[in-house]
Backbone atoms as SQL, in Angstrom:
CREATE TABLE atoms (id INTEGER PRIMARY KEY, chain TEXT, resi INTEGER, resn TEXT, atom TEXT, x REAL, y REAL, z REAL);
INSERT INTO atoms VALUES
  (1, 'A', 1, 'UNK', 'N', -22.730, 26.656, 7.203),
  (2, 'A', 1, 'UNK', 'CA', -23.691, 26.505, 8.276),
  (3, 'A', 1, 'UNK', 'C', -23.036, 25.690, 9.384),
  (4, 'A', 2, 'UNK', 'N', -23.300, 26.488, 10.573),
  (5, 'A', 2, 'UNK', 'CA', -22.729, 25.310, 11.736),
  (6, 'A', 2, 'UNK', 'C', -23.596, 24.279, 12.017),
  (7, 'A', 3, 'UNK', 'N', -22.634, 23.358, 13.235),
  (8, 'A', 3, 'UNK', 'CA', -23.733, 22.237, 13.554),
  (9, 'A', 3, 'UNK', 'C', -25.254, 22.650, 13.835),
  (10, 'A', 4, 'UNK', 'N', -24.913, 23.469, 14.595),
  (11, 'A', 4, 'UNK', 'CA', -25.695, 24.398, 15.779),
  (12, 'A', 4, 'UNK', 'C', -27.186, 24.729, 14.953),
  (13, 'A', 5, 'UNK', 'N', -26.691, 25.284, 14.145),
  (14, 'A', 5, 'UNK', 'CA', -27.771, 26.119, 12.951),
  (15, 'A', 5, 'UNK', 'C', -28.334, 25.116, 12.222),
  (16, 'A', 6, 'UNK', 'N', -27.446, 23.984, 11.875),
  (17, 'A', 6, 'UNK', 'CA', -27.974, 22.851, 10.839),
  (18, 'A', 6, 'UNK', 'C', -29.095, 22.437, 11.866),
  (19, 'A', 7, 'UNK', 'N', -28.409, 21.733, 13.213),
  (20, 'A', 7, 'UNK', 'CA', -29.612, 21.344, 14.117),
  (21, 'A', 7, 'UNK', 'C', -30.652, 22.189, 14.296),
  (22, 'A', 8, 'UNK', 'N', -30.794, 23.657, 14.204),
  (23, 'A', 8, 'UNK', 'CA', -32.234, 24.354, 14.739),
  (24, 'A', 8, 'UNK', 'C', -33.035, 24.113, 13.527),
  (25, 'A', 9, 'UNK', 'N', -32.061, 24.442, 12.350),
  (26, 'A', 9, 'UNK', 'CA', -33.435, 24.304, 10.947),
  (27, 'A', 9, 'UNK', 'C', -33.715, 23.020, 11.132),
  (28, 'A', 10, 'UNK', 'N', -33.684, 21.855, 11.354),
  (29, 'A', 10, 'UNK', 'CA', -34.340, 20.372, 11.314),
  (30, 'A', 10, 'UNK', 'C', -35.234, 20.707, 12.321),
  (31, 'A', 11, 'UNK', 'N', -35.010, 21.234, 13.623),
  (32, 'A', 11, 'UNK', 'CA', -36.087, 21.340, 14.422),
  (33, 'A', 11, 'UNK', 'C', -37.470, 22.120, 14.350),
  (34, 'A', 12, 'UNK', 'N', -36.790, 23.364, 13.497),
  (35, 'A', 12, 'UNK', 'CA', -38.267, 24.342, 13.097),
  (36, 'A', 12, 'UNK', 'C', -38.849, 23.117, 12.149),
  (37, 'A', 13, 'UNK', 'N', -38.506, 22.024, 11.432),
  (38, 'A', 13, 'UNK', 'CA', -39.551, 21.562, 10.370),
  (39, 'A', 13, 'UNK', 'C', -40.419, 20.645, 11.458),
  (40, 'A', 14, 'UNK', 'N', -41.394, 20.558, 10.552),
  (41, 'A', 14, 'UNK', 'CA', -42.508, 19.561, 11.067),
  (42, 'A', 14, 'UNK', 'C', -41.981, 18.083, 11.468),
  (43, 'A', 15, 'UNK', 'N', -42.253, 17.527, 12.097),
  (44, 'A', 15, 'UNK', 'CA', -42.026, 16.391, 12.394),
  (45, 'A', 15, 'UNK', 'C', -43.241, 15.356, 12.255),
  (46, 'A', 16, 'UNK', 'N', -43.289, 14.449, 11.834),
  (47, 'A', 16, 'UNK', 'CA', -44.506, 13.397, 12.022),
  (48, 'A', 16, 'UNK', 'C', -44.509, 12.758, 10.384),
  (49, 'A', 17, 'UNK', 'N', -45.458, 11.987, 9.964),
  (50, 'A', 17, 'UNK', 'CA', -45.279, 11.525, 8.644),
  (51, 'A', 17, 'UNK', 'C', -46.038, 12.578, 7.360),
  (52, 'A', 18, 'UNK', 'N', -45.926, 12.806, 6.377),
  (53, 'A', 18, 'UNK', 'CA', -45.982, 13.620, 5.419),
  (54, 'A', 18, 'UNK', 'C', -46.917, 12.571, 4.232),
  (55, 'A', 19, 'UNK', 'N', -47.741, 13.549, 4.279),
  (56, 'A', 19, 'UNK', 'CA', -48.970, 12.668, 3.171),
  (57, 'A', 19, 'UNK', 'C', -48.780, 13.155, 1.724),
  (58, 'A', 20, 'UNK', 'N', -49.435, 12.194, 0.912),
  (59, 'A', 20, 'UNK', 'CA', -49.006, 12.799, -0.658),
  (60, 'A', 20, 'UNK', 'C', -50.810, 12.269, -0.885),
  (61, 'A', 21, 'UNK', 'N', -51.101, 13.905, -1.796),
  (62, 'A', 21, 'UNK', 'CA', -52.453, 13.895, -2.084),
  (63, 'A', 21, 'UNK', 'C', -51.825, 13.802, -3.503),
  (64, 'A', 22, 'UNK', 'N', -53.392, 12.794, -4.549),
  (65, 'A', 22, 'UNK', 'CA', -52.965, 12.905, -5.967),
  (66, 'A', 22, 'UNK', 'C', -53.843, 13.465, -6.696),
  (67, 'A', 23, 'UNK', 'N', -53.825, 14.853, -7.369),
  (68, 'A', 23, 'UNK', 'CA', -55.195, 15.340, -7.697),
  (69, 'A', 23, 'UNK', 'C', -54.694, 15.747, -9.218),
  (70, 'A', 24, 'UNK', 'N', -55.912, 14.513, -9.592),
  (71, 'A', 24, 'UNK', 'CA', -55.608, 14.886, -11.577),
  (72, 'A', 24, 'UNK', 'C', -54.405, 14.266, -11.432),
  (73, 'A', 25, 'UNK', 'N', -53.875, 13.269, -11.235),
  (74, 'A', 25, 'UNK', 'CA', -52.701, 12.518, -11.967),
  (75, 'A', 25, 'UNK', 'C', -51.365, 13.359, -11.168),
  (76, 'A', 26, 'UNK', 'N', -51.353, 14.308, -10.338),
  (77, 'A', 26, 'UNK', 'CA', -50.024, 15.034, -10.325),
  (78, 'A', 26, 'UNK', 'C', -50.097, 14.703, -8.658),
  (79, 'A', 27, 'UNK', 'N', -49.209, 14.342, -7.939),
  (80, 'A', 27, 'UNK', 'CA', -49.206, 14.629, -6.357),
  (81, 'A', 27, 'UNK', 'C', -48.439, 15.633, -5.692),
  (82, 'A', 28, 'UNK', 'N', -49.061, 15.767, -4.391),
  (83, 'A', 28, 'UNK', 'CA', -48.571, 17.346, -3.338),
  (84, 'A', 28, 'UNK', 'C', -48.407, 16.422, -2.665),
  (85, 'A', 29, 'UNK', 'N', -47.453, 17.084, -1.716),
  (86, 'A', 29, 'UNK', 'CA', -46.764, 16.908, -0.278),
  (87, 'A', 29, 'UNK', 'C', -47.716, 17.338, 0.671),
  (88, 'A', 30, 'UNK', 'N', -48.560, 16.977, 1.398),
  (89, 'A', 30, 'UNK', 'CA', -49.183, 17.184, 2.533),
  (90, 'A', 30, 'UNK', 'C', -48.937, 16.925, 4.095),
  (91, 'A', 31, 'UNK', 'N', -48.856, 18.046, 4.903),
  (92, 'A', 31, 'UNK', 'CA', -48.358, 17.834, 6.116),
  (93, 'A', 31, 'UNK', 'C', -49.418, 17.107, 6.911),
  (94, 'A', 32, 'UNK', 'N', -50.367, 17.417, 6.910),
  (95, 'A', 32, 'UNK', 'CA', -51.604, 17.142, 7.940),
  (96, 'A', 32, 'UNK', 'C', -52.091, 15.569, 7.628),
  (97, 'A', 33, 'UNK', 'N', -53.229, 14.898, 9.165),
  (98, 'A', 33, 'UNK', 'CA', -53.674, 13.642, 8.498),
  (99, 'A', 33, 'UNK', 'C', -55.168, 14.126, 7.741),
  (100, 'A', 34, 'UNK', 'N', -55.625, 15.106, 7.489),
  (101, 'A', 34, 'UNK', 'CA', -56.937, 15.370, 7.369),
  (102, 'A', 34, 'UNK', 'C', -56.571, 16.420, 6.125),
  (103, 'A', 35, 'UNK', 'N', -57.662, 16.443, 4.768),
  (104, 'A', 35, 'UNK', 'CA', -57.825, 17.203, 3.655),
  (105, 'A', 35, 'UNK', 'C', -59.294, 17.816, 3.658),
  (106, 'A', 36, 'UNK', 'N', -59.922, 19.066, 3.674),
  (107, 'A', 36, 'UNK', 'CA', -61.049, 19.260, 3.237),
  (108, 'A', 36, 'UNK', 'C', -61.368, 19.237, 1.778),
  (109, 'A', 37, 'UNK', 'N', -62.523, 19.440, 0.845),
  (110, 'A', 37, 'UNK', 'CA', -62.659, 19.784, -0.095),
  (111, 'A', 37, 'UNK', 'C', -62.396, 21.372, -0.509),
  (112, 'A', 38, 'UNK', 'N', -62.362, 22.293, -0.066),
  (113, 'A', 38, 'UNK', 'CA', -61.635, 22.908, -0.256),
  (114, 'A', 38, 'UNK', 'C', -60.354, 23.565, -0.470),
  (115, 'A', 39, 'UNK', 'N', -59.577, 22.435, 0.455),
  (116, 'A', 39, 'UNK', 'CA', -58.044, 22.563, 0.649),
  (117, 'A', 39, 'UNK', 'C', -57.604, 21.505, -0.838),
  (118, 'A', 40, 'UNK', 'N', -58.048, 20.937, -1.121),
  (119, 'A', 40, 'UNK', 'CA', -58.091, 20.257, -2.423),
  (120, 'A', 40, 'UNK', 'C', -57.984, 20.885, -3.458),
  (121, 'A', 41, 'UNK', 'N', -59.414, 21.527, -3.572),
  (122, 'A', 41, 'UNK', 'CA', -59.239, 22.655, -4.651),
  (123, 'A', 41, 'UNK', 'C', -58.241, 23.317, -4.585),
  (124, 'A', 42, 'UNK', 'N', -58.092, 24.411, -3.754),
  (125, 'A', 42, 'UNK', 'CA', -56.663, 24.888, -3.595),
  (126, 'A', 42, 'UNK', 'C', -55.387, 24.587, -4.170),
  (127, 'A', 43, 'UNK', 'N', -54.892, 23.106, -3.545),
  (128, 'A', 43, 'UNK', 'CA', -53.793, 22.669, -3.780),
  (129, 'A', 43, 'UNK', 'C', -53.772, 22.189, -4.903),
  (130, 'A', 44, 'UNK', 'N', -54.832, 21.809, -5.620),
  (131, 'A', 44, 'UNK', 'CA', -54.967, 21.188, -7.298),
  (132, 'A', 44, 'UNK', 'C', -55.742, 22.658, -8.271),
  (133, 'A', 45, 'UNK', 'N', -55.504, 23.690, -7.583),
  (134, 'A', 45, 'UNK', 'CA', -56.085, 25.010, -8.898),
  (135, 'A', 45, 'UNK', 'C', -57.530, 24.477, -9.416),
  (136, 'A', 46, 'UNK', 'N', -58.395, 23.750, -8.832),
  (137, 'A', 46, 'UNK', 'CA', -59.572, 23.376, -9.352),
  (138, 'A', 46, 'UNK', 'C', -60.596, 24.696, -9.216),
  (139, 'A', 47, 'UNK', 'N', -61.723, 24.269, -10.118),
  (140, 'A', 47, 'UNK', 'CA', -62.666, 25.899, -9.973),
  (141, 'A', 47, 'UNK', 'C', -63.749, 25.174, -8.577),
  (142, 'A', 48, 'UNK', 'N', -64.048, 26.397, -8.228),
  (143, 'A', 48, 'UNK', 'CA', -64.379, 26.262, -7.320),
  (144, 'A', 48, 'UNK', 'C', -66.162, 25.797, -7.342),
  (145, 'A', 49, 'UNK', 'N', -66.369, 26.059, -8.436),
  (146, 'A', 49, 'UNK', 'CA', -67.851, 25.616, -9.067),
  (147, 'A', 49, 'UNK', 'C', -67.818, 24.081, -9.457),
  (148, 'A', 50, 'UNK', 'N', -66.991, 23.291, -9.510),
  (149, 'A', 50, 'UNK', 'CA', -67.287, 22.013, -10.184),
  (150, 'A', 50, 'UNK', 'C', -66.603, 20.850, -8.627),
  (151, 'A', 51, 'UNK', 'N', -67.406, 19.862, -8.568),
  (152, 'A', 51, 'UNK', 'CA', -67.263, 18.547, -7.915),
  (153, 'A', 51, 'UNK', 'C', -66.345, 18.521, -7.906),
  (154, 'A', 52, 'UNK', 'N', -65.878, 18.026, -6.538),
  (155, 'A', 52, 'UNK', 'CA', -64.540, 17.049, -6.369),
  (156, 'A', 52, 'UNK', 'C', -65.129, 15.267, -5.699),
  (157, 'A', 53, 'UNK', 'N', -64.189, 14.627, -7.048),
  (158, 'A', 53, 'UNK', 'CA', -64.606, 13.142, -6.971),
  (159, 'A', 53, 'UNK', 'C', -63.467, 12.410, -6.066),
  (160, 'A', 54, 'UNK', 'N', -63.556, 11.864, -5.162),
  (161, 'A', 54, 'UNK', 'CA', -62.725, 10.888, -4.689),
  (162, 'A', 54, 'UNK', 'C', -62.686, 9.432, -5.242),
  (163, 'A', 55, 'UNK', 'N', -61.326, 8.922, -6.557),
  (164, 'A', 55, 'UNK', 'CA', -61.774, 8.063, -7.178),
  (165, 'A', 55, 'UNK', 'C', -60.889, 6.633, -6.245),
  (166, 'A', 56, 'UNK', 'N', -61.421, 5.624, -5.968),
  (167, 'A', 56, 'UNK', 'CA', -60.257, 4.479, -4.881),
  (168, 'A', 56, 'UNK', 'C', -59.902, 3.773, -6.264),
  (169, 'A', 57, 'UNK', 'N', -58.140, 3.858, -6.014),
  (170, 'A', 57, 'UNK', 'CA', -57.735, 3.447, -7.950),
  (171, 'A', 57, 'UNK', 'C', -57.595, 1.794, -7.499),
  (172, 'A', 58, 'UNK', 'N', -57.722, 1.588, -6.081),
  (173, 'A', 58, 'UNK', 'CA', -57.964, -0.130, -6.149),
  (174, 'A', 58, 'UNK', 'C', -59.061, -1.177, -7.133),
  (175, 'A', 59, 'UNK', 'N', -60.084, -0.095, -6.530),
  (176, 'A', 59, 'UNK', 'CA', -61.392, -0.871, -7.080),
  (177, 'A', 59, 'UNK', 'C', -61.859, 0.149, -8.411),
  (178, 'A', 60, 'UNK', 'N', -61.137, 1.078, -8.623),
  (179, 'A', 60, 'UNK', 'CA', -62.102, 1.899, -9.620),
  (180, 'A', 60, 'UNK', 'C', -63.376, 2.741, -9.295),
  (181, 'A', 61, 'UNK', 'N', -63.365, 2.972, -7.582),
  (182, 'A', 61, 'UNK', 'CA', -65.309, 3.286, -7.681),
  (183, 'A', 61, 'UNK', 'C', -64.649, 4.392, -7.613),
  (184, 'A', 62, 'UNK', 'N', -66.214, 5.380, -7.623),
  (185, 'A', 62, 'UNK', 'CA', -65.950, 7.116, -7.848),
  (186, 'A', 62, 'UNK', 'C', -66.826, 7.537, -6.740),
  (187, 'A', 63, 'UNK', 'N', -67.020, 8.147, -5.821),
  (188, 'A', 63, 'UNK', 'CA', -67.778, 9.424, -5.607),
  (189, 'A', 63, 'UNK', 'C', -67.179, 10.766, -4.729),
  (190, 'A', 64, 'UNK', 'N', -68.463, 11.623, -5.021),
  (191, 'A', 64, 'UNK', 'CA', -68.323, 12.874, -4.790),
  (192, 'A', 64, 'UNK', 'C', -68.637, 13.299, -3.416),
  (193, 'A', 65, 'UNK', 'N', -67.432, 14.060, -3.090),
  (194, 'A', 65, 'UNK', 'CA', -67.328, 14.514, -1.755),
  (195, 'A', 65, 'UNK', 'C', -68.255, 15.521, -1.712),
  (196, 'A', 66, 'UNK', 'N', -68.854, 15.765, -0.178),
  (197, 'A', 66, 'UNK', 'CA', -69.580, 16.956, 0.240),
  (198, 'A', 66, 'UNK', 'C', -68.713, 18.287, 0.663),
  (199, 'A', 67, 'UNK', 'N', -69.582, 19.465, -0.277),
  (200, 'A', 67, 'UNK', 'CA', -68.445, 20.757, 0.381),
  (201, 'A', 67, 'UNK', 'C', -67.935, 20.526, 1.497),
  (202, 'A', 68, 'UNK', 'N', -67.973, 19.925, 2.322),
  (203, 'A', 68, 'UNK', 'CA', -67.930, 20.625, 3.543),
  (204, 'A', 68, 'UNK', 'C', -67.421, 19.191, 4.333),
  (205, 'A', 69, 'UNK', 'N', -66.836, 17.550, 3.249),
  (206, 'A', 69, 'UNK', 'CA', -66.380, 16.978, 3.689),
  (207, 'A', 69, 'UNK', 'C', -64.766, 16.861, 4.202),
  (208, 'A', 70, 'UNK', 'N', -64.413, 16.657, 5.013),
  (209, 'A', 70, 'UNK', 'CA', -63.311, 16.256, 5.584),
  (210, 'A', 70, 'UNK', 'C', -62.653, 14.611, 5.543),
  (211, 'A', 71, 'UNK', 'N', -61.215, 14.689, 4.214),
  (212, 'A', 71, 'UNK', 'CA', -61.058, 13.512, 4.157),
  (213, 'A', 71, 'UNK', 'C', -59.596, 12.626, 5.033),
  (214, 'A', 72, 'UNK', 'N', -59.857, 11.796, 5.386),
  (215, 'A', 72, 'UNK', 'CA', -58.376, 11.242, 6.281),
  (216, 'A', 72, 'UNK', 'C', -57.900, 10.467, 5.222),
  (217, 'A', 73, 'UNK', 'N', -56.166, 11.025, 5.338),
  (218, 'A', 73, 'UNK', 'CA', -55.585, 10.546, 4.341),
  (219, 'A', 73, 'UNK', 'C', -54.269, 9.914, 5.469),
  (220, 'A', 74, 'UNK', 'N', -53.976, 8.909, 5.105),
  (221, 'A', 74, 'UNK', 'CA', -52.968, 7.831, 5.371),
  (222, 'A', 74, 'UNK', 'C', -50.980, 7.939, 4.881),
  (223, 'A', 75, 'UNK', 'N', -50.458, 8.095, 5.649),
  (224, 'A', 75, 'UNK', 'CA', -49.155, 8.025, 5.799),
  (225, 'A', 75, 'UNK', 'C', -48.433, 7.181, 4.717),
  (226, 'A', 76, 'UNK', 'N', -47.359, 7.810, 3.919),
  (227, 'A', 76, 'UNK', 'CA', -46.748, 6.744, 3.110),
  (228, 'A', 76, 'UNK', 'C', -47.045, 6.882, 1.458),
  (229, 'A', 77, 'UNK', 'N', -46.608, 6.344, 0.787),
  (230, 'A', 77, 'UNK', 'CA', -47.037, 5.933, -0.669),
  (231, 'A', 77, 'UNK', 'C', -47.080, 4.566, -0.894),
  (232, 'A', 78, 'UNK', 'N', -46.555, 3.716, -0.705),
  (233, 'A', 78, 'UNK', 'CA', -46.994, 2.495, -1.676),
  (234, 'A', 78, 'UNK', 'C', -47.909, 1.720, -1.057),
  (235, 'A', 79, 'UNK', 'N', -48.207, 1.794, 0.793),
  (236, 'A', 79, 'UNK', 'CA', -48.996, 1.403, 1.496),
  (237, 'A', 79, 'UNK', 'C', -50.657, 1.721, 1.629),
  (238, 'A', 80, 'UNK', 'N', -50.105, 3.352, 1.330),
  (239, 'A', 80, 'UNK', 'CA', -51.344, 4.157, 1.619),
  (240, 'A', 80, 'UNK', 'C', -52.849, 3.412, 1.012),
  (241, 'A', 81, 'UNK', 'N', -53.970, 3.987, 1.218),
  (242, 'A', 81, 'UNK', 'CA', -55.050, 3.959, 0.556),
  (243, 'A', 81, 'UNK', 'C', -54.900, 4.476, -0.804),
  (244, 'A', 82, 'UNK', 'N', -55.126, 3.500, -2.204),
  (245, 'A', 82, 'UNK', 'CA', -54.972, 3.998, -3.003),
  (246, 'A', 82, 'UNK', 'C', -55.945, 5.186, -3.843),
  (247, 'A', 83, 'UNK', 'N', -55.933, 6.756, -3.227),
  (248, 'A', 83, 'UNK', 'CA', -57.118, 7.260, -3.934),
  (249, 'A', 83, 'UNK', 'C', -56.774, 8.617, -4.592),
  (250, 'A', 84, 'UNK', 'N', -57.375, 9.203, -5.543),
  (251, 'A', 84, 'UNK', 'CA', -56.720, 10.500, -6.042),
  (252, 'A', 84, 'UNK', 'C', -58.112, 10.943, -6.120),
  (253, 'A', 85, 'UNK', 'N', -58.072, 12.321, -6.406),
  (254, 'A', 85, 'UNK', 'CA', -59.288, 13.712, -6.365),
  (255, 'A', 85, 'UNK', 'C', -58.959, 13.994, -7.718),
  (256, 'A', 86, 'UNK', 'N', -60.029, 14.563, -8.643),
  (257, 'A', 86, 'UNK', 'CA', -60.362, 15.539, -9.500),
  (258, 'A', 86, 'UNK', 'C', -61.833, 15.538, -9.276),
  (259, 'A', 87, 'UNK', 'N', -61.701, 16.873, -10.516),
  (260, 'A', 87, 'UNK', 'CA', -63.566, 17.334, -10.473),
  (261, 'A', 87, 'UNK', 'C', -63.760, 16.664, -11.272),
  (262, 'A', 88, 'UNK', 'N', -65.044, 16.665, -11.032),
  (263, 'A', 88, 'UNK', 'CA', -66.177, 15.823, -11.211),
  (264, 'A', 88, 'UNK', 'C', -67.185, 16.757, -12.995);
């Protein structure tokens, strides 16, 4: 690969910070600052019939997102908000 070529593939990638969602114990690479509950399911193979819980592993609390909520997720890992998704 030339310089040339090395430099265009860095440029087609995304640029900005890269989020890590943790759903059920396993984490994804997420480009965006925003997750729906659906894009959740998705990315964690969840059924589409059962709750998704947003658990904060700081404090231990649990609740359940609305279909149709939109969650902001934070830049980084060891800084981030500490929270992971499964169903409920």
């Amino acid at each position: 690969m030339t310089a040339v070529a090395a430099q265009l593939a860095r440029e087609d990638k995304p640029h900005g910070p890269m989020f890590n969602v943790n759903i059920e114990g396993k984490e994804y690479a997420w480009d965006r600052e925003t997750i729906t509950v659906p894009e959740i399911r998705a990315l964690g193979s969840l059924p589409s019939d059962t709750p998704v819980l947003e658990i904060n592993l700081q404090d231990n609390t649990e609740r359940t997102l609305a279909e149709n909520e939109v969650v902001e997720l934070k830049p980084g890992h060891g800084f981030a908000k500490k929270v992971r998704f499964q169903r409920g």
